[in-house]
C-alpha positions in Angstrom: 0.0 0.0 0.0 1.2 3.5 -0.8 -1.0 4.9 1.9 0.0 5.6 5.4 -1.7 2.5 7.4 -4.1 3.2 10.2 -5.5 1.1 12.4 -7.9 1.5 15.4 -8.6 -0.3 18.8 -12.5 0.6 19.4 -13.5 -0.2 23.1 -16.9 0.5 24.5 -16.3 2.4 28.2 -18.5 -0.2 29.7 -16.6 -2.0 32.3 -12.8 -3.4 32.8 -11.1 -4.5 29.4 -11.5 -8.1 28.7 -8.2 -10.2 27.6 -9.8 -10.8 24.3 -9.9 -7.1 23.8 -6.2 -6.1 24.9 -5.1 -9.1 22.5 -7.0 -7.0 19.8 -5.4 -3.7 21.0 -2.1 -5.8 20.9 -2.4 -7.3 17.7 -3.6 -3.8 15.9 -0.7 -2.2 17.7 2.0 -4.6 16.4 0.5 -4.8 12.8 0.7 -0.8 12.9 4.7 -0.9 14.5 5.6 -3.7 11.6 3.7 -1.6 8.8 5.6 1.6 10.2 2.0 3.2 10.4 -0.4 4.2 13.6 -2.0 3.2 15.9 -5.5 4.8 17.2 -7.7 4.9 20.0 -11.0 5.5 19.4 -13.7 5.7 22.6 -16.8 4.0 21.1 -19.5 5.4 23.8 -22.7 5.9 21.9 -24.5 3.8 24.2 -24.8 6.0 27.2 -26.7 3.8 29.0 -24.3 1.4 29.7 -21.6 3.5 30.0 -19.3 3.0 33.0 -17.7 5.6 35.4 -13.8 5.0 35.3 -13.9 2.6 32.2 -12.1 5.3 30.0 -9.3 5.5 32.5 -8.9 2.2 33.3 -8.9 1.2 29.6 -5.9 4.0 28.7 -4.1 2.6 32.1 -4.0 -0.8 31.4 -2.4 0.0 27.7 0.1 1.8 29.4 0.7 -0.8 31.3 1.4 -2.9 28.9 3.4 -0.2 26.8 1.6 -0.1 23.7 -0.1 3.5 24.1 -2.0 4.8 21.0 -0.2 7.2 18.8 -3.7 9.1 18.8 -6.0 8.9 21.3 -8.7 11.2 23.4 -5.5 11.8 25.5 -3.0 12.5 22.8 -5.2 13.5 19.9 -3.8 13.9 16.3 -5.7 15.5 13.3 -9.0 13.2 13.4 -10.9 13.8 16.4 -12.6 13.9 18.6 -12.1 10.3 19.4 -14.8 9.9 22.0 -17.9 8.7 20.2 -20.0 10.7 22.1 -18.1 14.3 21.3 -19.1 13.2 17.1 -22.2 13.0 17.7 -23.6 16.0 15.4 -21.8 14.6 12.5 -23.5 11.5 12.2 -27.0 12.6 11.6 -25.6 14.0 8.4 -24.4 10.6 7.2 -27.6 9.2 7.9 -29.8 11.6 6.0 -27.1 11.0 3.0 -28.4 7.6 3.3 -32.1 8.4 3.4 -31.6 10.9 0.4 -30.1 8.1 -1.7 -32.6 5.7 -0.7 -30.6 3.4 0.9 -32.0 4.1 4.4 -35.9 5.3 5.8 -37.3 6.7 9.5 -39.0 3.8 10.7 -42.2 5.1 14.0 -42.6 1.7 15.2 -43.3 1.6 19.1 -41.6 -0.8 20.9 -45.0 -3.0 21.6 -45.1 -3.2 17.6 -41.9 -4.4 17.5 -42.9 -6.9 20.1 -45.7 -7.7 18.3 -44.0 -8.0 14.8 -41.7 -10.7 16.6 -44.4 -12.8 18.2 -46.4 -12.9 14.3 -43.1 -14.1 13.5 -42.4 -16.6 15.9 -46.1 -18.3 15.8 -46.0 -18.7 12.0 -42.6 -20.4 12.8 -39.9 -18.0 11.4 -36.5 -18.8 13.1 -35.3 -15.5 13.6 -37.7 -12.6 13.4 -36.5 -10.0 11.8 -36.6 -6.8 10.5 -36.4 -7.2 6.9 -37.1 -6.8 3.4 -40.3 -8.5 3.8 -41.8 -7.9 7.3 -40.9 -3.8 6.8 -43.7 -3.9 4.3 -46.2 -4.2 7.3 -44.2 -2.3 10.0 -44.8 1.8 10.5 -42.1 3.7 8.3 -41.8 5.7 5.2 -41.2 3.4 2.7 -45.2 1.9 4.1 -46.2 5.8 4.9 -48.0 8.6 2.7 -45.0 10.9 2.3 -47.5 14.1 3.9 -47.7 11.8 7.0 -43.4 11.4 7.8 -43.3 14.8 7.2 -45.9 15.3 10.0 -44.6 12.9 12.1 -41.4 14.4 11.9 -42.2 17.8 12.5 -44.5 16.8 15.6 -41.3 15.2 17.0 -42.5 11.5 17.3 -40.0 9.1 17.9 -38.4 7.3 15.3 -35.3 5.5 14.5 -33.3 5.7 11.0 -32.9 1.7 9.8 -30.8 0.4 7.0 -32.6 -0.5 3.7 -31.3 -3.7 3.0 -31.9 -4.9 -0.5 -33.6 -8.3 -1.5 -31.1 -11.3 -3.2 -28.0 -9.4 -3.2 -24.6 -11.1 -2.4 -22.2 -9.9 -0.2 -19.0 -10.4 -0.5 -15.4 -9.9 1.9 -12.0 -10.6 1.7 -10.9 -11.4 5.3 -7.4 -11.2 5.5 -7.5 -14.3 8.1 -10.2 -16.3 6.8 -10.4 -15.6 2.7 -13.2 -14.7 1.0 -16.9 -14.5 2.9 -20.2 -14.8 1.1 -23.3 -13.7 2.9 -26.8 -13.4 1.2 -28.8 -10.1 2.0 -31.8 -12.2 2.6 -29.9 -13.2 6.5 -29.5 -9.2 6.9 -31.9 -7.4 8.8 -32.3 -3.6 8.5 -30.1 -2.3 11.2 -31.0 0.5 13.4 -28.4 3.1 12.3 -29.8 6.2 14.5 -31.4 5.9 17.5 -34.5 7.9 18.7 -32.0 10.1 21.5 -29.8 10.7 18.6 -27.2 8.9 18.7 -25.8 6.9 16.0 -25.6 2.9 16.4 -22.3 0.9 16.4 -22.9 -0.2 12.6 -23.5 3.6 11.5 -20.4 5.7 13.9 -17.7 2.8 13.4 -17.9 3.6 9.5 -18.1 7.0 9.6 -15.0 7.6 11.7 -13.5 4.7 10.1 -13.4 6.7 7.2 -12.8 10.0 8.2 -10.2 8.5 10.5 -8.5 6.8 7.0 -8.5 3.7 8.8 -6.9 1.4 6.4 -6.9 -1.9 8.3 -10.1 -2.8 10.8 -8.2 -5.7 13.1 -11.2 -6.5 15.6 -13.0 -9.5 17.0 -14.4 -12.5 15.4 -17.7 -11.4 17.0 -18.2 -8.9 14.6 -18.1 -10.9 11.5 -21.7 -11.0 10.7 -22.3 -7.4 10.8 -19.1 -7.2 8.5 -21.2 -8.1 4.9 -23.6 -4.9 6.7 -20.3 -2.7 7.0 -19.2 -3.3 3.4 -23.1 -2.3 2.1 -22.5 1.3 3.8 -19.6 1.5 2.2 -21.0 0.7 -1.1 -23.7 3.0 -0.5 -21.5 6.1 0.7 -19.5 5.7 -2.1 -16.6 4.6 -0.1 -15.6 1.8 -1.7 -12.2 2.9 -3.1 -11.2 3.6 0.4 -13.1 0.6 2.6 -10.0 -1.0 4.6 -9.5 -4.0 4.6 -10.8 -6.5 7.4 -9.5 -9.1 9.2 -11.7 -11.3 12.0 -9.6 -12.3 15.2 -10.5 -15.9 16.4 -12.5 -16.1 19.9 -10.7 -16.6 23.1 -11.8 -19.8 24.4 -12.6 -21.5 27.5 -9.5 -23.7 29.1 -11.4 -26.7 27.8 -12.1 -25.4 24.4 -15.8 -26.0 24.5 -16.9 -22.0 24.3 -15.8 -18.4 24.3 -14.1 -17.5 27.6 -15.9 -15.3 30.1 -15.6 -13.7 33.0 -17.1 -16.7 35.0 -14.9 -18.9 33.2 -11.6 -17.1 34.9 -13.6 -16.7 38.6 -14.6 -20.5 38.5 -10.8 -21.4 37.3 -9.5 -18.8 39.8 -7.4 -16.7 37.5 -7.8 -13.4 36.1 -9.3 -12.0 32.8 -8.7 -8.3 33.5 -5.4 -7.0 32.7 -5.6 -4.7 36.1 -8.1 -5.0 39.0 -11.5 -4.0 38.2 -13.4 -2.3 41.2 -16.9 -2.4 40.1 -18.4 1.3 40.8 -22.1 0.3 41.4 -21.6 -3.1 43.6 -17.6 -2.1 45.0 -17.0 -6.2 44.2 -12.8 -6.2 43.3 -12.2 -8.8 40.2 -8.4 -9.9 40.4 -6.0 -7.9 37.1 -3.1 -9.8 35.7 -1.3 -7.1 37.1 -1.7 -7.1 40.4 -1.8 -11.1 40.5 2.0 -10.3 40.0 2.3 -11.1 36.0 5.0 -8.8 34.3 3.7 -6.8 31.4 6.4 -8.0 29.4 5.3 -11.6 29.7 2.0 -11.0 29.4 2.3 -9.5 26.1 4.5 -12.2 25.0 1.6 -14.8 26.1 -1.1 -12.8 24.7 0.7 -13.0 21.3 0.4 -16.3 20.9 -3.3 -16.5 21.3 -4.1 -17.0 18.4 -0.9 -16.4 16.6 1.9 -17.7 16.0 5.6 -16.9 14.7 5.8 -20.0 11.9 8.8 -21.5 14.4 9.8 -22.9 17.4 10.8 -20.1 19.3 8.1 -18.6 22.1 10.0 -15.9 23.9 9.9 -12.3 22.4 10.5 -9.1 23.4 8.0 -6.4 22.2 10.4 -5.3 19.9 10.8 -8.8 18.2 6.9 -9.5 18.2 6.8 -6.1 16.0 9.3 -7.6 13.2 8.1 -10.8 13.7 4.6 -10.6 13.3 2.1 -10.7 10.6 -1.6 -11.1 10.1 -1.3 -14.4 8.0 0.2 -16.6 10.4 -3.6 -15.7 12.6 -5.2 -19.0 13.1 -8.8 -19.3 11.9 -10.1 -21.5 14.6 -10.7 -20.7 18.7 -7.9 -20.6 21.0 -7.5 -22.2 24.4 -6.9 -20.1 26.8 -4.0 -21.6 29.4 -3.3 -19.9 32.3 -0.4 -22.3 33.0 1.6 -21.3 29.9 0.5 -17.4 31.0 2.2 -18.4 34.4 5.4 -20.6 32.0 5.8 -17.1 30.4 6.2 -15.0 33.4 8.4 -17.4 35.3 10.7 -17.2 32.3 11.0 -13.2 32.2 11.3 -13.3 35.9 14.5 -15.5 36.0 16.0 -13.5 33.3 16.0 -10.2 35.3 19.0 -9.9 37.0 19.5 -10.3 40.6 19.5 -6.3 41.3 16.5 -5.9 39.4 14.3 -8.9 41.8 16.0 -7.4 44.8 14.0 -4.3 44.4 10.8 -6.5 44.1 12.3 -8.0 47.3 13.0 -5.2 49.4 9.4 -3.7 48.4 7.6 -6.5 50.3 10.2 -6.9 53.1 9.5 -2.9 53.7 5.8 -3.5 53.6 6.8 -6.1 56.7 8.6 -3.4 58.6 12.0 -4.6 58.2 15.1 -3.4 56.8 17.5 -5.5 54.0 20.9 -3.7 52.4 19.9 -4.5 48.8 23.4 -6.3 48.2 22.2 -9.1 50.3 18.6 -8.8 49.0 20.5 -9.7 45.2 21.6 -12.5 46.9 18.4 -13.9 48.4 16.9 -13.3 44.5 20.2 -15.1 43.1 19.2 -18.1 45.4 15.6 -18.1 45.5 14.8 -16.9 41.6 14.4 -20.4 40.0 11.5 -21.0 42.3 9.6 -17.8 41.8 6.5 -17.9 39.2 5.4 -14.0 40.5 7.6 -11.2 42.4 6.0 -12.1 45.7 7.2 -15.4 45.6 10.5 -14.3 46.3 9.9 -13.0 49.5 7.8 -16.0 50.1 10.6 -18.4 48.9 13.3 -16.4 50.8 11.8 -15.1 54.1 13.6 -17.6 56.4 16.8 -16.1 55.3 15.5 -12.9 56.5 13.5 -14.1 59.7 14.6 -17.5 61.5 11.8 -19.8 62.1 10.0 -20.0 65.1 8.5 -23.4 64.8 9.3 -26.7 62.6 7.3 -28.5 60.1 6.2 -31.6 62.4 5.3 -34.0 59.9 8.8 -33.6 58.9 10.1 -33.5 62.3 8.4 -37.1 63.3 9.8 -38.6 60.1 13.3 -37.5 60.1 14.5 -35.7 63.2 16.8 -38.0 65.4 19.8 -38.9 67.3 22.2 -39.0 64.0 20.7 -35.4 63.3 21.4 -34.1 66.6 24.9 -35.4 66.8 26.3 -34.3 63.5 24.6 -30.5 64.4 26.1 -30.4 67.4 29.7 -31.4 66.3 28.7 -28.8 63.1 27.7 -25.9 65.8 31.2 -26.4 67.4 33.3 -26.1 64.5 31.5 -23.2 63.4 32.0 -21.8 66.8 35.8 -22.6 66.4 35.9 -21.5 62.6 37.9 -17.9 62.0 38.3 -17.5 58.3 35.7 -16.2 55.7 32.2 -17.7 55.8 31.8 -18.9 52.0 29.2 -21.4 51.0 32.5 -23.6 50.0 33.5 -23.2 54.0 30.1 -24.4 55.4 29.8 -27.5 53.2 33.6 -28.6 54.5 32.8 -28.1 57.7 29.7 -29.4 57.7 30.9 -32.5 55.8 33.8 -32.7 58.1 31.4 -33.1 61.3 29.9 -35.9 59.5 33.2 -37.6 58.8 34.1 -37.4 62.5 30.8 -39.2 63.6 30.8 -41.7 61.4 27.3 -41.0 59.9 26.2 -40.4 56.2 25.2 -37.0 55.5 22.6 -37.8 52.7 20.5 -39.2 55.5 19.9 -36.3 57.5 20.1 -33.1 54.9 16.2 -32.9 55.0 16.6 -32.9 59.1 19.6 -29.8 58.7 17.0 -28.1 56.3 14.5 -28.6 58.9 16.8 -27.2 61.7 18.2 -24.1 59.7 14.5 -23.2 57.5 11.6 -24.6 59.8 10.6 -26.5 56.7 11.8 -29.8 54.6 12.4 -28.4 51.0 14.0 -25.3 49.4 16.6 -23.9 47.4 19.8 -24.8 47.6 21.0 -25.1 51.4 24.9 -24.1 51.4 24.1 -20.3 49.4 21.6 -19.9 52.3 23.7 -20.7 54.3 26.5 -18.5 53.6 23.0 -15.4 53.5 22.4 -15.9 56.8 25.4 -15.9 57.8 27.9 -18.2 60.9 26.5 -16.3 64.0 22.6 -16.8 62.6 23.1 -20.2 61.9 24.6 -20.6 65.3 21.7 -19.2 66.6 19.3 -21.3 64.9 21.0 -24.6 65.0 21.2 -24.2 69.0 17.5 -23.1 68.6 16.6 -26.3 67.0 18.4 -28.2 69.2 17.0 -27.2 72.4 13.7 -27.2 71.0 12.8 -30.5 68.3 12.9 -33.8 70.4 13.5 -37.1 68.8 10.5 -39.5 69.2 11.0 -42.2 71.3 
């Protein structure tokens, strides 16, 4: 294309962004960075009566987040705003009339108990979907059924009314999806879409093309949800005369359940016990909290890099990107057609993978965050070293601290099912000769020091040390597993483990 590409991320400010619709944020953003075009945010908030206090903010927070900002936006507008819906609405009337004048729209009076009324005619002769059509809008109340004298004074007396689409009778449709090839739809499935409501304001199908165009949107990236009302889309085109400059589509697969069987929801990820939000949602009307990816601990980075691959896929073998490398590497082709499964266990692969490749300076500040919120102090040279130790068993931040705490604070009771099965009179011996040697012991404390010493209190008693390592965990960490013991060792240093191998002496009794 000679022409500058432009793509759009469209949310509706009715509640916390879904994962589905970041992916398609994502996905438009890195089409837009490979393509060397932009990027737009576009608030789509015609429907006022579902709109949501703190929705806007939360939506241009969570793409910050994340680090793909818009390069246009309500917040950073550029030459086509607004871009709140809302803040457009006197242009859209315009539009519509254009359509009425070339006959490829009509006002439409029916009351909402006619409508009612037309659907239950429908649904006793046995029509499977009742619509409003080529055929039944021959009996409904508009002017295409009206005198002409009559709209006018129906008009003029202010009566309610909608503007619908006139869709024609036996026409193919036809779309090239960039994912999913060419789609044929017959007009006789269409219905004549409400295009302006009776307060106003223009419906989805009407405002998305309008601003699509004067946007120049060149590419419409959006959900697979919106396929049906595509062949509708590429009608108004045809019947603005916008064909030369309709962008081209392309139909992102659905998100789908963790067993495949359905598009994931928000119950899906509550039952499942993960998150669907990218930050915590606090609902304004009820005050209920639904978990974010973000504050579950998950790093944007990772996240990203997860999100990617639902639903696409780099044509290799290689899963770890940086945002950078998604931008060059992706491309709308390699977009499945079919559902993806959504696994929070490769969301949770991901993040343990960018959180071991940080280095240990970088997790010691994640470290000394939540040993501060304790009350307690760490120089953040021995907090690196805690991360160096504890890192490869961290999926999230927190678990740092969680993993490395009894370096920090000694423990104050034992693991007693542990403590039955392997704390005895070999244990106690080889501490106590360890305890002494330590006590004796002059030079530098290095992990190297500990394990000769340790092994050399062993030697002296005779006794294996492979037999009692989970009872000198036990002694030294309260518990029977965890990283490696002599690094830990060497953290807390000879006095501390002095302390706490006295501690456990005097206090864990071997069963008799």
């Amino acid at each position: 294309m000679n022409k500058e590409v432009r793509v759009r991320f469209a949310p509706s400010p009715t509640g916390a962004l879904h994962i589905g619709g970041v992916r398609t944020a994502l996905y438009n953003y890195l089409f837009a960075r490979k393509m060397g075009g932009k990027f737009l945010l576009r608030i789509e908030d015609t429907d006022q009566n579902r709109f949501v206090p703190g929705a806007e903010e939360y939506i241009k927070e969570s793409l910050n987040w994340l680090g793909i900002a818009p390069d246009e936006s309500p917040w950073n507008p550029g030459d086509c705003g607004p871009y709140r819906q809302s803040e457009r609405k006197p242009m859209y009337m315009q539009y519509a009339m254009d359509l009425i004048e070339k006959g490829h729209a009509y006002y439409a009076f029916d009351t909402p108990d006619e409508l009612d009324a037309m659907r239950e005619r429908l649904t006793a002769a046995r029509v499977v979907s009742p619509q409003y059509n080529s055929i039944t809008r021959t009996q409904m109340k508009n002017s295409l059924t009206l005198p002409e004298d009559e709209v006018k004074e129906r008009l003029a007396s202010g009566e309610p009314y909608v503007i619908r689409v006139k869709i024609p009778r036996k026409e193919e449709v036809r779309l090239n999806d960039m994912i999913r090839g060419w789609v044929l739809v017959h007009s006789n499935s269409l219905d004549d879409k409400v295009l302006m409501k009776s307060d106003g304001m223009p419906t989805y199908h009407l405002a998305n093309i309008v601003d699509d165009h004067l946007m120049e949107i060149t590419h419409v990236i959006r959900g697979e949800e919106w396929l049906p009302s595509a062949p509708l889309h590429v009608l108004l085109y045809k019947y603005f005369g916008w064909e030369d400059t309709m962008p081209q589509f392309a139909h992102l697969p659905l998100l789908l359940k963790p067993d495949g069987n359905g598009k994931l929801s928000k119950r899906d990820a509550e039952k499942h016990g993960f998150p669907i939000f990218p930050l915590d949602w606090s609902d304004p009307n009820t005050g209920d909290i639904v978990a974010g990816f973000r504050e579950a601990g998950y790093l944007p980075d990772a996240f990203l890099n997860f999100l990617s691959f639902l639903g696409w896929n780099p044509g290799d073998h290689r899963e770890l990107f940086t945002l950078e490398e998604l931008v060059e590497a992706f491309s709308v082709e390699r977009i499945g057609k079919s559902g993806t499964k959504f696994d929070i266990n490769k969301a949770k692969w991901f993040n343990e993978q960018y959180l071991r490749a940080k280095t240990d300076e970088e997790l010691a500040a994640y470290l000394i965050a939540d040993i501060e919120k304790e009350g307690l102090i760490m120089e953040a040279s021995k907090a690196a070293q805690i991360a160096h130790v504890v890192k490869e068993r961290a999926t999230f931040p927190a678990d740092l601290w969680k993993e490395g705490r009894f370096m920090l604070i000694a423990p104050s009771q034992f693991d007693q099912d542990i403590a039955s099965k392997k704390w005895n009179t070999d244990t106690e011996t080889v501490l106590g000769t360890y305890r002494e040697k330590l006590l004796q012991f002059s030079g530098e404390f290095t992990p190297e020091n500990a394990k000769s010493l340790l092994e050399a209190a062993s030697e002296e008693n005779g006794i294996k040390l492979g037999k009692i390592m989970q009872a000198i965990r036990l002694a030294v960490t309260g518990v029977g597993a965890g990283p490696e013991l002599m690094p830990v060792f060497n953290i807390i240093g000879k006095e501390e483990l002095i302390k706490r191998i006295s501690f456990a002496l005097e206090t864990l009794k071997v069963n008799s």
